[in-house]
mmCIF file as Biopython writes it, N, C-alpha, C and O atoms, coordinates in Angstrom:
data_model
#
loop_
_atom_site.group_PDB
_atom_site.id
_atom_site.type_symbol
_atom_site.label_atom_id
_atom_site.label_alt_id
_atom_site.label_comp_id
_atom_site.label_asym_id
_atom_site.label_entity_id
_atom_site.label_seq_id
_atom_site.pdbx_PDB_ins_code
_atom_site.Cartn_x
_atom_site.Cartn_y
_atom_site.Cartn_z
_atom_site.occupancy
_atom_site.B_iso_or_equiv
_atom_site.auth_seq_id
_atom_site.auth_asym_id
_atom_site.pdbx_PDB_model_num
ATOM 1   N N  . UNK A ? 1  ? 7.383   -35.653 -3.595  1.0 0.0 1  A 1 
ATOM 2   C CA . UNK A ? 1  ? 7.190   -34.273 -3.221  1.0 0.0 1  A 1 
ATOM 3   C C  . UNK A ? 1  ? 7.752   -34.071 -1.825  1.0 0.0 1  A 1 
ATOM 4   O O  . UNK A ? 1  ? 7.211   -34.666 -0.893  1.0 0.0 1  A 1 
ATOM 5   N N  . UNK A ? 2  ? 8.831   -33.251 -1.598  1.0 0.0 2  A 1 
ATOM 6   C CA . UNK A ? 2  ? 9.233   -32.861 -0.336  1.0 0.0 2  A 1 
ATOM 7   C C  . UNK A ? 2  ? 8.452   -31.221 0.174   1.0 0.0 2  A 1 
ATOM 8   O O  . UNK A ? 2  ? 8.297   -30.196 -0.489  1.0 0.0 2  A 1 
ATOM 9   N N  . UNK A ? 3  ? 8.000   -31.613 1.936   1.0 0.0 3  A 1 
ATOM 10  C CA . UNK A ? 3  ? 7.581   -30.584 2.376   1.0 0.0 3  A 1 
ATOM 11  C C  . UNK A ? 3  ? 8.240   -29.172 2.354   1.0 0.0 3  A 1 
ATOM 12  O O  . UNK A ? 3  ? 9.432   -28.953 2.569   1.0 0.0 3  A 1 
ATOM 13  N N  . UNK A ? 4  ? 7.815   -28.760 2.223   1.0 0.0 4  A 1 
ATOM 14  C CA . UNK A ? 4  ? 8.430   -27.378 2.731   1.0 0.0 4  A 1 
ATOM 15  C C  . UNK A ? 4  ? 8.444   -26.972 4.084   1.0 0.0 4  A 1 
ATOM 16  O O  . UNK A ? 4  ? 7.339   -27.026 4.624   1.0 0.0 4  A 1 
ATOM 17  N N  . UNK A ? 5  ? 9.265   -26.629 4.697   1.0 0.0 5  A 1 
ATOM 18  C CA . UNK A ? 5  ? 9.561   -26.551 6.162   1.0 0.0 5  A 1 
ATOM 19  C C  . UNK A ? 5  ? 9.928   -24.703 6.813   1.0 0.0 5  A 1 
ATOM 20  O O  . UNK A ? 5  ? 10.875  -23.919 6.748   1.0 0.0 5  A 1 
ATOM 21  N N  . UNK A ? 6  ? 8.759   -24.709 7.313   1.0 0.0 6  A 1 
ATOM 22  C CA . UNK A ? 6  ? 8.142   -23.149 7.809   1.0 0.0 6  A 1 
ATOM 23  C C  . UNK A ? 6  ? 8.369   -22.939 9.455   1.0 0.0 6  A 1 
ATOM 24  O O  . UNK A ? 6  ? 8.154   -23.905 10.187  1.0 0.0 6  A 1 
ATOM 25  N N  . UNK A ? 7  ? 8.628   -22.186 9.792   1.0 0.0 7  A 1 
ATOM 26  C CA . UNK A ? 7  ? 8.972   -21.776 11.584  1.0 0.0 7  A 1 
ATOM 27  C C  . UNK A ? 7  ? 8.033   -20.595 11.796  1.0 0.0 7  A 1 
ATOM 28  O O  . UNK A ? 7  ? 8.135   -19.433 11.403  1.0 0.0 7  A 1 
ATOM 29  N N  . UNK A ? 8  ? 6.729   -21.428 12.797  1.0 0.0 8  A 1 
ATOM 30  C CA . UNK A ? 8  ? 6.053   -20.485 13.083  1.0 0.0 8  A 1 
ATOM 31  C C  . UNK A ? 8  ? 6.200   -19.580 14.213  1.0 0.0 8  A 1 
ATOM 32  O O  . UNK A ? 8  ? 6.491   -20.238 15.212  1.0 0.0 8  A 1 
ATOM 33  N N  . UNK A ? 9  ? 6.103   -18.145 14.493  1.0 0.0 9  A 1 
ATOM 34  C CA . UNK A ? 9  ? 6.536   -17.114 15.093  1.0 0.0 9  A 1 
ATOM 35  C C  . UNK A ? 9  ? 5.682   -17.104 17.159  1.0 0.0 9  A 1 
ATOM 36  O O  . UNK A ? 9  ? 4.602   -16.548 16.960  1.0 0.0 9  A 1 
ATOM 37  N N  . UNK A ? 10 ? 5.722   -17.313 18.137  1.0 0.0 10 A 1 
ATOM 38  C CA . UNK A ? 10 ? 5.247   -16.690 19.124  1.0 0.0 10 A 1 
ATOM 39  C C  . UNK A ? 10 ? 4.012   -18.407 19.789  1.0 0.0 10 A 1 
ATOM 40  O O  . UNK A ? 10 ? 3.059   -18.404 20.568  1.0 0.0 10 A 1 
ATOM 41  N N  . UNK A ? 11 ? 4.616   -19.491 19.081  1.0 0.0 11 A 1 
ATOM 42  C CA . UNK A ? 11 ? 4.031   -21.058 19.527  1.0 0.0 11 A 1 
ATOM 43  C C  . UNK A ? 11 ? 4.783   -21.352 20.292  1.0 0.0 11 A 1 
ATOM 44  O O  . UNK A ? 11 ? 5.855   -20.879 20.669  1.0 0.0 11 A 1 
ATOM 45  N N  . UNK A ? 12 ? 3.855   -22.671 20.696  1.0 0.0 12 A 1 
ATOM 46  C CA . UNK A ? 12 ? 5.016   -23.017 21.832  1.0 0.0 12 A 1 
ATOM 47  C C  . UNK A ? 12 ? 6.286   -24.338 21.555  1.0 0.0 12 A 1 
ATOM 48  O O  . UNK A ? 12 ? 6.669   -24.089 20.412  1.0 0.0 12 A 1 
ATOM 49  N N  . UNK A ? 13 ? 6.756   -25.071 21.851  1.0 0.0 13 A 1 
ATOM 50  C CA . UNK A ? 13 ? 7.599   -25.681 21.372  1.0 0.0 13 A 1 
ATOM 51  C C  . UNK A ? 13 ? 7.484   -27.105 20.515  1.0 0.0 13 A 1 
ATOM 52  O O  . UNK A ? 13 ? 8.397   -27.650 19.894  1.0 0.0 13 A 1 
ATOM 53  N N  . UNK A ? 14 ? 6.403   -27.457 20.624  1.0 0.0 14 A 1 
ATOM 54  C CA . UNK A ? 14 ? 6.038   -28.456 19.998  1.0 0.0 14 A 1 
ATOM 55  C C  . UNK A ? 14 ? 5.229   -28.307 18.422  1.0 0.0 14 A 1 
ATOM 56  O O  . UNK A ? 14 ? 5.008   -29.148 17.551  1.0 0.0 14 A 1 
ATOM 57  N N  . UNK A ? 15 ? 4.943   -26.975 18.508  1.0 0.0 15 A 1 
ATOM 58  C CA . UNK A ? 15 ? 4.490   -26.477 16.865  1.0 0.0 15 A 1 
ATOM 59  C C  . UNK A ? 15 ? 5.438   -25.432 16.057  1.0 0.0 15 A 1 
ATOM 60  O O  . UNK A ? 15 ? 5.001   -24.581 15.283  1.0 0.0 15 A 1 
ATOM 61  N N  . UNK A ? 16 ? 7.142   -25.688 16.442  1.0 0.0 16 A 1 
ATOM 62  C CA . UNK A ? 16 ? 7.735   -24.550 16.556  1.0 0.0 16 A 1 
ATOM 63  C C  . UNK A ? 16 ? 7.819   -25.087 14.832  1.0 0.0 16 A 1 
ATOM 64  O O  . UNK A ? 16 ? 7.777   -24.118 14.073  1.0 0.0 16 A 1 
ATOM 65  N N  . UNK A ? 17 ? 7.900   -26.088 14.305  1.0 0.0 17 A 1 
ATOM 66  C CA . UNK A ? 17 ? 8.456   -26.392 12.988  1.0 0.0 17 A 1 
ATOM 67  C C  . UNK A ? 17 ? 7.266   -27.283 12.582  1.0 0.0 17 A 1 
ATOM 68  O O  . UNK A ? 17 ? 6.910   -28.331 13.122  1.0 0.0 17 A 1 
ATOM 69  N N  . UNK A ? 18 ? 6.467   -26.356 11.021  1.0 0.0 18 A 1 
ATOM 70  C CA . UNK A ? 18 ? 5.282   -26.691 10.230  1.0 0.0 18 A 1 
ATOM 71  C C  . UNK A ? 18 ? 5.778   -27.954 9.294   1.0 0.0 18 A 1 
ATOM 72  O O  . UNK A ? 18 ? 6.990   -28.164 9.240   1.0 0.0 18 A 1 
ATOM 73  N N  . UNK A ? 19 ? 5.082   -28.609 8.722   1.0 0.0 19 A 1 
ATOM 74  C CA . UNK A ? 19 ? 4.660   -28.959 7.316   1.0 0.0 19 A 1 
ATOM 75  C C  . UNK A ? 19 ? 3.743   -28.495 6.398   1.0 0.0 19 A 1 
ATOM 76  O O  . UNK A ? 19 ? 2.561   -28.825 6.495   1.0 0.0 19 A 1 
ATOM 77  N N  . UNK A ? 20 ? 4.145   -27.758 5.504   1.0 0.0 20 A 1 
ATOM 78  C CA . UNK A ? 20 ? 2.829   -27.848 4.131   1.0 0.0 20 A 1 
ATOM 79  C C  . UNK A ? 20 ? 2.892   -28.394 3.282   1.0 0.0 20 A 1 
ATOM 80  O O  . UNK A ? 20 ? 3.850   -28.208 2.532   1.0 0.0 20 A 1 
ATOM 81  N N  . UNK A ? 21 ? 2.022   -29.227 3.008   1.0 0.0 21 A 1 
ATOM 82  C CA . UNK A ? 21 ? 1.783   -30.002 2.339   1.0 0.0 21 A 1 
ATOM 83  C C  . UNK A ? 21 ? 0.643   -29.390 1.327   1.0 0.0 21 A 1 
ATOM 84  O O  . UNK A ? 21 ? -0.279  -28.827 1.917   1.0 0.0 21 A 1 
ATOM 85  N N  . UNK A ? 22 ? 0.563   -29.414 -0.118  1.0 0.0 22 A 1 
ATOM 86  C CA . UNK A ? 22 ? -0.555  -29.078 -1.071  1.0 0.0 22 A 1 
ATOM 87  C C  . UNK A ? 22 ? -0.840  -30.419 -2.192  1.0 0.0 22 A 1 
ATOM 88  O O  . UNK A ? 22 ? 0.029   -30.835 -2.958  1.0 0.0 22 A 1 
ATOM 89  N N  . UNK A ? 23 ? -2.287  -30.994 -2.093  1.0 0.0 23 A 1 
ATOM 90  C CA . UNK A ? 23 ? -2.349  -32.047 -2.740  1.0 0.0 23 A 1 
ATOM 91  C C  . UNK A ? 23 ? -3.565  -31.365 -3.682  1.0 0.0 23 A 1 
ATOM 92  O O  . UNK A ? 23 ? -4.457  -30.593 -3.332  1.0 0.0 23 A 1 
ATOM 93  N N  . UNK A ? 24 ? -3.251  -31.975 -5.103  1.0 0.0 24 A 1 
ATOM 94  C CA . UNK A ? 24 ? -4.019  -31.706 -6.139  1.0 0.0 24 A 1 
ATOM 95  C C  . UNK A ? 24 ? -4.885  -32.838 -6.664  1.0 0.0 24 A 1 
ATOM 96  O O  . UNK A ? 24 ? -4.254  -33.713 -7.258  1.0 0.0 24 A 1 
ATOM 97  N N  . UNK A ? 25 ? -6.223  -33.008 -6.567  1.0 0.0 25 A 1 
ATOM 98  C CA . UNK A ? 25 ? -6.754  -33.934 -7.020  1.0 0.0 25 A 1 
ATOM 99  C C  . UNK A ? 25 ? -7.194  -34.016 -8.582  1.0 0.0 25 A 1 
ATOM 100 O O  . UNK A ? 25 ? -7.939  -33.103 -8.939  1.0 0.0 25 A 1 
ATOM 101 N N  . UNK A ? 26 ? -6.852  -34.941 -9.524  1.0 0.0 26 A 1 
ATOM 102 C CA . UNK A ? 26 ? -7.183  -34.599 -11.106 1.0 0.0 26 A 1 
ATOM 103 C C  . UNK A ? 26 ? -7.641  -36.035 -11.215 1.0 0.0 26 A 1 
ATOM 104 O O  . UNK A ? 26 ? -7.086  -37.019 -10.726 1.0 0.0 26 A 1 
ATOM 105 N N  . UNK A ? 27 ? -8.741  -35.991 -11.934 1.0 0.0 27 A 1 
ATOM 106 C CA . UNK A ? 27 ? -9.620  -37.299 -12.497 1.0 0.0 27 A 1 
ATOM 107 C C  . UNK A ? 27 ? -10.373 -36.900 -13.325 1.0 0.0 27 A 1 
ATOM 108 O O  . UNK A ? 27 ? -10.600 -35.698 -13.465 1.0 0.0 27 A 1 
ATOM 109 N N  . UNK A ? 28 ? -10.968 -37.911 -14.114 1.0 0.0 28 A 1 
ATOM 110 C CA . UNK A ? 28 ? -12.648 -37.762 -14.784 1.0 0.0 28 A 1 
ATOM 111 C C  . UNK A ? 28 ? -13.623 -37.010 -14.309 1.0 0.0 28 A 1 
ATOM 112 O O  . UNK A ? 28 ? -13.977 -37.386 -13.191 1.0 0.0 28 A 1 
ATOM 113 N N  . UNK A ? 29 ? -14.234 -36.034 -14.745 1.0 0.0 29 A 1 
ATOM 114 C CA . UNK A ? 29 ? -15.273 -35.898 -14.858 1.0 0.0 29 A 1 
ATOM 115 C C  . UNK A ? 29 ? -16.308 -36.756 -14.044 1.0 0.0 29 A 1 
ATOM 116 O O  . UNK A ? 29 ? -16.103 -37.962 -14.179 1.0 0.0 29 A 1 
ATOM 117 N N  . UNK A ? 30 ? -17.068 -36.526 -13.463 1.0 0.0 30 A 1 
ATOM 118 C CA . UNK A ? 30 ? -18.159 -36.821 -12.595 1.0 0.0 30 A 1 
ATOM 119 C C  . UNK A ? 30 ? -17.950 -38.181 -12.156 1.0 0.0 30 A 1 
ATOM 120 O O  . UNK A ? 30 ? -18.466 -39.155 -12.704 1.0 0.0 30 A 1 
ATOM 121 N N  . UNK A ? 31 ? -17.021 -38.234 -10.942 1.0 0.0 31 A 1 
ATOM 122 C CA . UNK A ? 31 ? -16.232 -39.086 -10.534 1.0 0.0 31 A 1 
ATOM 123 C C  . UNK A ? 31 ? -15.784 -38.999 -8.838  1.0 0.0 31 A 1 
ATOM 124 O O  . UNK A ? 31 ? -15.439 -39.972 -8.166  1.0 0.0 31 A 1 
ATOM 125 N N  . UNK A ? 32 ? -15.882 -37.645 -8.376  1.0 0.0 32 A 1 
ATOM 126 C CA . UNK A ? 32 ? -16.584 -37.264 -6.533  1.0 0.0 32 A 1 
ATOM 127 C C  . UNK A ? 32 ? -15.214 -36.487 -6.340  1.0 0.0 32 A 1 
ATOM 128 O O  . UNK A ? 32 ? -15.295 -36.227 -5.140  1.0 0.0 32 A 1 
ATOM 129 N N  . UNK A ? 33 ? -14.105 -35.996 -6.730  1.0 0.0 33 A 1 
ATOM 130 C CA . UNK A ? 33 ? -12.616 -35.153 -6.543  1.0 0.0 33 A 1 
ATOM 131 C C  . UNK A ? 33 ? -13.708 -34.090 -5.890  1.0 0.0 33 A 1 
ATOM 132 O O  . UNK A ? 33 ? -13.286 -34.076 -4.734  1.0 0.0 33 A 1 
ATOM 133 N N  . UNK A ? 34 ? -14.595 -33.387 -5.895  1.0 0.0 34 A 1 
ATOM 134 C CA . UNK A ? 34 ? -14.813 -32.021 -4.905  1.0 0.0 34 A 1 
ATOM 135 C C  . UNK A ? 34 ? -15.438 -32.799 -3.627  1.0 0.0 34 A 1 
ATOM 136 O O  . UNK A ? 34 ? -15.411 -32.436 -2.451  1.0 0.0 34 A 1 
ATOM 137 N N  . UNK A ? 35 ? -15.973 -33.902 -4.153  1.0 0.0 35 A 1 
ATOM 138 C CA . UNK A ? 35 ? -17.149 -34.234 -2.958  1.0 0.0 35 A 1 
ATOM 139 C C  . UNK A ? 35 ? -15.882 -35.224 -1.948  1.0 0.0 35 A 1 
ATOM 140 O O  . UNK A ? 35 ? -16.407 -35.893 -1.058  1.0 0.0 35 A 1 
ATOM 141 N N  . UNK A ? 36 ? -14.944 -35.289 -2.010  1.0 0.0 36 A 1 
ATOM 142 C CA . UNK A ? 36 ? -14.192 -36.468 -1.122  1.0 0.0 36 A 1 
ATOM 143 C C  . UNK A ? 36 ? -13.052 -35.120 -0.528  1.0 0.0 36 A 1 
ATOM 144 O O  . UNK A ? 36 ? -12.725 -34.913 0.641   1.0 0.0 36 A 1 
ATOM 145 N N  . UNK A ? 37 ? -12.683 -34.458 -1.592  1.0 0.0 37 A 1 
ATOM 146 C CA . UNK A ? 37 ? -11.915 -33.260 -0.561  1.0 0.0 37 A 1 
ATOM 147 C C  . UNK A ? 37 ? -12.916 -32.439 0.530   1.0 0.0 37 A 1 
ATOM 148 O O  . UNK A ? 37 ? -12.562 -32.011 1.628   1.0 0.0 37 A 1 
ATOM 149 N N  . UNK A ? 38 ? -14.459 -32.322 -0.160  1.0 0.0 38 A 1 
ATOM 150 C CA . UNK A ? 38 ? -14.817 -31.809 1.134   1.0 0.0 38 A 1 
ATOM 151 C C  . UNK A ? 38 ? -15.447 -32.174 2.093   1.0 0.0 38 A 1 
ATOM 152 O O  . UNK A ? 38 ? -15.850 -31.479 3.026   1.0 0.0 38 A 1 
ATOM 153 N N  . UNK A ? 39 ? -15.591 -33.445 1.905   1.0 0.0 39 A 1 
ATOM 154 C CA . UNK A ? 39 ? -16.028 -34.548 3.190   1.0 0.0 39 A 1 
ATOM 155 C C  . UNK A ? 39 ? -14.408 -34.680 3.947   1.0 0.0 39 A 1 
ATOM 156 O O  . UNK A ? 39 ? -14.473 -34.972 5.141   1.0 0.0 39 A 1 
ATOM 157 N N  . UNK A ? 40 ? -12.825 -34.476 3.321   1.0 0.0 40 A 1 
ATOM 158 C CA . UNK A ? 40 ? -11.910 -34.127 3.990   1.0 0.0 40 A 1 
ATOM 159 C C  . UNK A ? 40 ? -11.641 -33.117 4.773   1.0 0.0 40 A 1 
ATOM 160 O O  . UNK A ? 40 ? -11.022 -33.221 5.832   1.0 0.0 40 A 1 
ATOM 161 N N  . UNK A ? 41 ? -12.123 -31.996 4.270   1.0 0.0 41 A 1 
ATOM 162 C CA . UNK A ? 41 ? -12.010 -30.354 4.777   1.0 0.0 41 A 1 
ATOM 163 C C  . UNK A ? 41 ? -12.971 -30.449 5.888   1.0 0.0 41 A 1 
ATOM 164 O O  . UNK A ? 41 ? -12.722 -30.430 7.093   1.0 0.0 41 A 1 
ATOM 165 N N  . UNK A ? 42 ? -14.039 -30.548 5.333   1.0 0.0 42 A 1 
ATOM 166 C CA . UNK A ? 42 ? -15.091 -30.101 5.983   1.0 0.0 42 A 1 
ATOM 167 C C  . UNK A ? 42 ? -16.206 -31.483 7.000   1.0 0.0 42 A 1 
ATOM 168 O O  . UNK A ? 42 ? -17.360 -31.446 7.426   1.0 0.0 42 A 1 
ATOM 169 N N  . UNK A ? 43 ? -15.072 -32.590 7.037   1.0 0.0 43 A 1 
ATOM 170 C CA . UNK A ? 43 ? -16.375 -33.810 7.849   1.0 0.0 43 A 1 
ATOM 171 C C  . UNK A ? 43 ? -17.437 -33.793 7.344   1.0 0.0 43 A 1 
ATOM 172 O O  . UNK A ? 43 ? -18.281 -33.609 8.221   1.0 0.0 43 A 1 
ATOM 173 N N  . UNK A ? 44 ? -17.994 -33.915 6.106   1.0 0.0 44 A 1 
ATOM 174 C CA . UNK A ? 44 ? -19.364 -33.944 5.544   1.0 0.0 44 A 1 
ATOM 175 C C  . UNK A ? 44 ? -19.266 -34.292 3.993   1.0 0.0 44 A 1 
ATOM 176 O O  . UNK A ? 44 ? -18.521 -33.853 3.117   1.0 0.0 44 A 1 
ATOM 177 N N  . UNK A ? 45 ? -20.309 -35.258 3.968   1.0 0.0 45 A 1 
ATOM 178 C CA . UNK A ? 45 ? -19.683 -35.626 2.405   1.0 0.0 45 A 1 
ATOM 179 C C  . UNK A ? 45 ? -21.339 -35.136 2.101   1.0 0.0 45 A 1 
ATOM 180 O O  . UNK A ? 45 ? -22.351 -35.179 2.800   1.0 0.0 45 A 1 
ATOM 181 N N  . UNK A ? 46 ? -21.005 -34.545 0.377   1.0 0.0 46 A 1 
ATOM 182 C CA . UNK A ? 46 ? -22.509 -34.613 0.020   1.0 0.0 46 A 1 
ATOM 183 C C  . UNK A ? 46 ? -22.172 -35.455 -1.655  1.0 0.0 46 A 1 
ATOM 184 O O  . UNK A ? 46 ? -21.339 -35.206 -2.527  1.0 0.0 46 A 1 
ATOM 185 N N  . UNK A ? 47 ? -23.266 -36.520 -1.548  1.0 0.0 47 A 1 
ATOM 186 C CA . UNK A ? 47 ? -23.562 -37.323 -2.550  1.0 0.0 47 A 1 
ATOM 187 C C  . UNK A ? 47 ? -23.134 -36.769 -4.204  1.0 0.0 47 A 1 
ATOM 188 O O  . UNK A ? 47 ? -22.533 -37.383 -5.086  1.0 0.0 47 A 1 
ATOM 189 N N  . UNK A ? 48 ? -23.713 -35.352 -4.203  1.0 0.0 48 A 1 
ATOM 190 C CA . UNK A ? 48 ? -23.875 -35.049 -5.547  1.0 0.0 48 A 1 
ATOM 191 C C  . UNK A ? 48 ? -23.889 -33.684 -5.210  1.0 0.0 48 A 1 
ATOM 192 O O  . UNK A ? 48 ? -24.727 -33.049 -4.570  1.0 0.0 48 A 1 
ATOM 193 N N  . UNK A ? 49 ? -22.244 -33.126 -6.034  1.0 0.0 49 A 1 
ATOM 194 C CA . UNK A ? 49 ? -22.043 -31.993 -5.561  1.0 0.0 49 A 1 
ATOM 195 C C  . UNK A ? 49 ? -21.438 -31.528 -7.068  1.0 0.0 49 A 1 
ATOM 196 O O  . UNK A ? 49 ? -20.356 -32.002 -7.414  1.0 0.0 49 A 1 
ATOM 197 N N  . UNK A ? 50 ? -22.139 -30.610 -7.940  1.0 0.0 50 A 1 
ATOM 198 C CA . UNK A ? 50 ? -21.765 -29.704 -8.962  1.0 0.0 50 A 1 
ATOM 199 C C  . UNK A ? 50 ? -20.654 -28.829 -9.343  1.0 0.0 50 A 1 
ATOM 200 O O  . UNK A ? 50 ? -20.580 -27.693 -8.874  1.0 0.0 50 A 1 
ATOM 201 N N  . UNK A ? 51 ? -19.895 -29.228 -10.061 1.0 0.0 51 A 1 
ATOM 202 C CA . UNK A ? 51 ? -18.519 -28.163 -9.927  1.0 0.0 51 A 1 
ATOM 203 C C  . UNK A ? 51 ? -18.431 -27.519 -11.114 1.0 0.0 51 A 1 
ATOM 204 O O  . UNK A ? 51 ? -18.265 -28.300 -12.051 1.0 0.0 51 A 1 
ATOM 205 N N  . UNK A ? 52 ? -18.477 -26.478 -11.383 1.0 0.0 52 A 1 
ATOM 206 C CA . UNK A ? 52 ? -17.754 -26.327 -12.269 1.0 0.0 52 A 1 
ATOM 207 C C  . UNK A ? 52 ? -16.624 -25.395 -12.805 1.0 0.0 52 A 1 
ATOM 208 O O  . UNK A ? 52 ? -16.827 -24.185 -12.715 1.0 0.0 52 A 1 
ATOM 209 N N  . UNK A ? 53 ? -15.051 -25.982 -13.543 1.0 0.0 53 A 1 
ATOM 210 C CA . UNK A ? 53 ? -14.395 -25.232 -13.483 1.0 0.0 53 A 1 
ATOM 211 C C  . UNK A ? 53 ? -13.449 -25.939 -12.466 1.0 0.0 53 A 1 
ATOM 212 O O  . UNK A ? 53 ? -13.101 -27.120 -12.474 1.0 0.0 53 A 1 
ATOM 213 N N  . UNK A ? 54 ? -13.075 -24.848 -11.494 1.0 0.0 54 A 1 
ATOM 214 C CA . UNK A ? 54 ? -11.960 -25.703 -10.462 1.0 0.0 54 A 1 
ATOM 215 C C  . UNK A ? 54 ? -12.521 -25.226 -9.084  1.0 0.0 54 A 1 
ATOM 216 O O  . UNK A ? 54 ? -13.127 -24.162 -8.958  1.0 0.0 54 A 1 
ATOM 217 N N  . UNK A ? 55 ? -12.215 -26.299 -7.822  1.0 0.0 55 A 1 
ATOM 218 C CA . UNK A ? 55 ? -12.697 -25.857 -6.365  1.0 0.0 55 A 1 
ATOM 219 C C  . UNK A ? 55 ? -11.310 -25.969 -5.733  1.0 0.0 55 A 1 
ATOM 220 O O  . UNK A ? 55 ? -10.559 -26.931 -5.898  1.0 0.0 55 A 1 
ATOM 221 N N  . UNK A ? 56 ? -11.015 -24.761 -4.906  1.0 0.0 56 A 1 
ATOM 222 C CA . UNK A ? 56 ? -10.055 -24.489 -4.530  1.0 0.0 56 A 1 
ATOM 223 C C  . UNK A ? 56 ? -10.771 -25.025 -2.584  1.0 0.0 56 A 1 
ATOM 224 O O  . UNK A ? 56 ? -11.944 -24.762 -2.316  1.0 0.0 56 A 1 
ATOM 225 N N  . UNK A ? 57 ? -9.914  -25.685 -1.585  1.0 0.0 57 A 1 
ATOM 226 C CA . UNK A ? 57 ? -10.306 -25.596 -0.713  1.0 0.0 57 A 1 
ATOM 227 C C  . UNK A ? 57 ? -8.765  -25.407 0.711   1.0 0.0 57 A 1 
ATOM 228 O O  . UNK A ? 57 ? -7.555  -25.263 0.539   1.0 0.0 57 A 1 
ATOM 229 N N  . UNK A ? 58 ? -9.328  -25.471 1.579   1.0 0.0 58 A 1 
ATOM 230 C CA . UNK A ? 58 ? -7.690  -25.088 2.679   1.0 0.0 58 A 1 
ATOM 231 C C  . UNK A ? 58 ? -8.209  -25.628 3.732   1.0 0.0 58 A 1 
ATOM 232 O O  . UNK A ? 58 ? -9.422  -25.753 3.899   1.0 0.0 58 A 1 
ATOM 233 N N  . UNK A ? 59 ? -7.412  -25.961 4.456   1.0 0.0 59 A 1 
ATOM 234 C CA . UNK A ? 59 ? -7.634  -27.597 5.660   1.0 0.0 59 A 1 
ATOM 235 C C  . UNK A ? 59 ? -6.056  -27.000 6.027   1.0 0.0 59 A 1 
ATOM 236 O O  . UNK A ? 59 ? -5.084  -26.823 5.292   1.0 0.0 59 A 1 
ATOM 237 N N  . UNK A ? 60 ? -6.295  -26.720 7.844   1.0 0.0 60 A 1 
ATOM 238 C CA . UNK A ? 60 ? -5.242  -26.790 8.242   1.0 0.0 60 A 1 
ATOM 239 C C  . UNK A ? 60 ? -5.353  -27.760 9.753   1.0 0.0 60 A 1 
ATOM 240 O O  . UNK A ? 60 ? -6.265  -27.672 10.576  1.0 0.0 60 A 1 
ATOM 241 N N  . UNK A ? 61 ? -4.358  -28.523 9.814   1.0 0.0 61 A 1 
ATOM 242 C CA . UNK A ? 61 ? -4.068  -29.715 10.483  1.0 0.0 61 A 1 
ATOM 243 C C  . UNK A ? 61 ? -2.589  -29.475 12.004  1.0 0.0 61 A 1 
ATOM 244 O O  . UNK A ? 61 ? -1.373  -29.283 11.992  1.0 0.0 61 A 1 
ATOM 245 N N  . UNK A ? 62 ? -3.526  -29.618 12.956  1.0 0.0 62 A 1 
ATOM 246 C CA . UNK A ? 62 ? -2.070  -29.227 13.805  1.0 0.0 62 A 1 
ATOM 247 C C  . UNK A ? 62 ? -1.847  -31.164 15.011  1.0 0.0 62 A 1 
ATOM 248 O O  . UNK A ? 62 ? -2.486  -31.677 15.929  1.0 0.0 62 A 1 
ATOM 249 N N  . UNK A ? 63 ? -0.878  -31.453 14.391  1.0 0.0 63 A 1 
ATOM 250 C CA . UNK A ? 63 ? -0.074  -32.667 15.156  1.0 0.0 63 A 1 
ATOM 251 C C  . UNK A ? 63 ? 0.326   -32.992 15.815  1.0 0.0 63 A 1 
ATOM 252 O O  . UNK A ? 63 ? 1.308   -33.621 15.422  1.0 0.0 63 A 1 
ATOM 253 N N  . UNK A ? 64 ? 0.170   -33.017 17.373  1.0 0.0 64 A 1 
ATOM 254 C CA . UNK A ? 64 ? 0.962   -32.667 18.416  1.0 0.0 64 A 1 
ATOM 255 C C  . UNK A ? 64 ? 1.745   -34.419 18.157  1.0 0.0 64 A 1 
ATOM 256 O O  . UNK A ? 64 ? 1.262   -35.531 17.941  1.0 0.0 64 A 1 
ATOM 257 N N  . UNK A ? 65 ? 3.088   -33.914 18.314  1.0 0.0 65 A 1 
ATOM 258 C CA . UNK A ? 65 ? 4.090   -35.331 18.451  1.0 0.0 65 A 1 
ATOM 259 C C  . UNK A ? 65 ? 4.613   -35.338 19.842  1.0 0.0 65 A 1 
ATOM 260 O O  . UNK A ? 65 ? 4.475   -34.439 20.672  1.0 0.0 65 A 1 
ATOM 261 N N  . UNK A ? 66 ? 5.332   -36.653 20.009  1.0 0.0 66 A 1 
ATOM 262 C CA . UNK A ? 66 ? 5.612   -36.477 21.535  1.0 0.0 66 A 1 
ATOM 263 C C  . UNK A ? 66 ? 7.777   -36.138 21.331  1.0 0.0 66 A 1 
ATOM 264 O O  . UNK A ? 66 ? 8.468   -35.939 22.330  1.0 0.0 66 A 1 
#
């Protein structure tokens, strides 16, 4: 999968060029795919977390490189 490469408007020079990245998690059935993306998103894992259907979530990540 190649990023897609976005130019954000009025930053300063070191965030002038994004990455997005979109990762899809697919597994079994009662197996933790909501509970490990949102201990990713959100720093918090909960043990036993009910889904049902699909959980959509958004995590944005800024990188300063040198």
């Amino acid at each position: 999968m190649t990023p897609r490469r976005t130019q954000q408007v009025g930053v300063g020079p070191s965030t002038e060029h994004a990455y997005i990245y979109r990762v899809v998690l697919l597994g079994s059935t009662a197996v933790g795919k909501s509970s490990i993306a949102f201990c990713y998103v959100k720093n918090d894992f909960k043990e036993f977390m009910s889904t049902v259907g699909c959980e959509c979530t958004t995590a944005v990540f800024i990188v300063e490189l040198e």
